[in-house]
N, C-alpha and C positions, 0 to 999 in steps of 0.2 A: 504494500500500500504506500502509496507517494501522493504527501500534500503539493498541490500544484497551484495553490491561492496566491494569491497577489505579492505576499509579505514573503514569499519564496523566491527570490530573484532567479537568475541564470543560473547565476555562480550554485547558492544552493540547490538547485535543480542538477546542474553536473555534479555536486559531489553524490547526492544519492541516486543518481545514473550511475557513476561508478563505483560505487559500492557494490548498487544492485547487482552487475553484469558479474562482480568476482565473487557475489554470492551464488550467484544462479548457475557460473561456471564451475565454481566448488563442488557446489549440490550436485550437479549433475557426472563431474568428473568419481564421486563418492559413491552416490546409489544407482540403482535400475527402477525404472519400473516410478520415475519421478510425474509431477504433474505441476505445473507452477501458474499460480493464475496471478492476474496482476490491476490491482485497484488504483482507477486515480481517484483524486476527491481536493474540492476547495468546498463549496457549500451544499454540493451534494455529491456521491459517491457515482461512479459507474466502473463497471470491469470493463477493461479494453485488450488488446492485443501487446503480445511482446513490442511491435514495431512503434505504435501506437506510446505507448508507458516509456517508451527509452527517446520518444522524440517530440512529446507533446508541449505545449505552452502556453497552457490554458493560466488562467489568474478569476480575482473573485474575492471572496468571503471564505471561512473558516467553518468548517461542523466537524469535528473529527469523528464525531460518533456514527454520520453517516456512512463513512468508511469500514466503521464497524459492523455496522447492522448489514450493510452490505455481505461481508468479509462470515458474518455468522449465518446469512441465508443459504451462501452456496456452501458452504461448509455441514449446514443442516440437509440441504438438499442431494448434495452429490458425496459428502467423506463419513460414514459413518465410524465413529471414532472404531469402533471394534476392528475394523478392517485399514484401517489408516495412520498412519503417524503424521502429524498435524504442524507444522511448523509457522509461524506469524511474523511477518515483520514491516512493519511501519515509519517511515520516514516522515518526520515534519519539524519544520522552526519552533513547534509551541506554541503557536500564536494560536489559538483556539477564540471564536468569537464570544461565548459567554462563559462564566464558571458553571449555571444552571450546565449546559453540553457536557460541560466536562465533569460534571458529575455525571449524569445520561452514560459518559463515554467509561466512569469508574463502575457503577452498576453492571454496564455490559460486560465488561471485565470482568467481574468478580463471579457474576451470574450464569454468562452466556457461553464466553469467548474460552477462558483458561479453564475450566473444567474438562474443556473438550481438547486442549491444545498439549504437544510435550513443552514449546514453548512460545513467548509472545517478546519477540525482539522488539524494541523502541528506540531508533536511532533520531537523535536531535539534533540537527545543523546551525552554527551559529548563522545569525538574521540582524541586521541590522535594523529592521522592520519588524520583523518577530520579539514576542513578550520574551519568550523561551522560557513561560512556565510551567507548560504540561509535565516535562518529564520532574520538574518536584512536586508536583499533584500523583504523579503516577509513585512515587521514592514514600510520596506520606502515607498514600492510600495502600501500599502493599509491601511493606518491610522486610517482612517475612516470605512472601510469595518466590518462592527458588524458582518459578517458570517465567517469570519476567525478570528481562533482562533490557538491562538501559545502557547508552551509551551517547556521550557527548562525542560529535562531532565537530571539532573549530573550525578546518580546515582540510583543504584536499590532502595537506600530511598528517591529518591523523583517521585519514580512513583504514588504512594496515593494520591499528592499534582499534579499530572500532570493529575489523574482520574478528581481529583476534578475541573483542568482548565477545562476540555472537556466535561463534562458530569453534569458538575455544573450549568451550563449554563441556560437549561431548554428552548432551545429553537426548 
């Protein structure tokens, strides 16, 4: 899932472009038998294509939770947890438009999303534009929770070190 709102410039937009592409080449260099779906969202969410998600530039408003609800239909519809390993990961500045969403966006989390997930990566790009508060709403709301996993990204050199929060893991 990639925020593509407004407060997401270029700049941020290529760093979780390339992030994503050394996740998705990871993944697929590791397992068989992969499937990778791919969510944009600024105020409301859609699933688009590989080609699509690595070259879009779209802008807007903030909902993160629309990404969510999204991200937990086709997941409800198509992966049932018995038969799947579930892996999540979401790129955005933070900048979410209300606290109300982003409570909406902690509900679905607690509720929806990680009961069914091994994990739910949340990679956060620094923004000039961006509040960059989500990921300490996401750090207060789940202390404890070992399937979220957070990681500040400042900069394109510290995406190697943001691979290695997400994928370091091993879980």
């Amino acid at each position: 899932m990639m925020d593509v709102s407004g407060s997401m410039g270029d700049e941020q937009k290529e760093i979780v472009r390339t992030e994503s592409f050394w996740i998705d080449t990871w993944i697929r260099s590791q397992y068989n038998d992969v499937e990778i779906r791919y969510i944009i969202h600024d105020a409301t969410a859609r699933e688009v294509d590989q080609q699509t998600f690595y070259h879009t530039r779209e802008s807007g408003g903030t909902l993160i939770s629309s990404a969510y609800r999204l991200a937990n239909e086709i997941i409800d519809k198509e992966y049932p947890v018995s038969e799947w390993n579930i892996y999540s990961f979401h790129f955005s500045d933070g900048d979410n438009w209300s606290g109300e969403d982003t409570k909406l966006c902690v509900e679905l989390l607690r509720h929806d999303l990680l009961p069914k997930l091994n994990a739910f990566c949340y990679g956060q790009v620094e923004s000039r534009y961006g509040s960059g508060q989500f990921i300490k709403d996401l750090l207060e709301n789940f202390k404890e929770e070992e399937r979220l996993i957070t990681s500040k990204i400042e900069s394109k050199e510290a995406i190697y070190r943001s691979l290695k929060d997400f994928l370091g893991k091993g879980k």
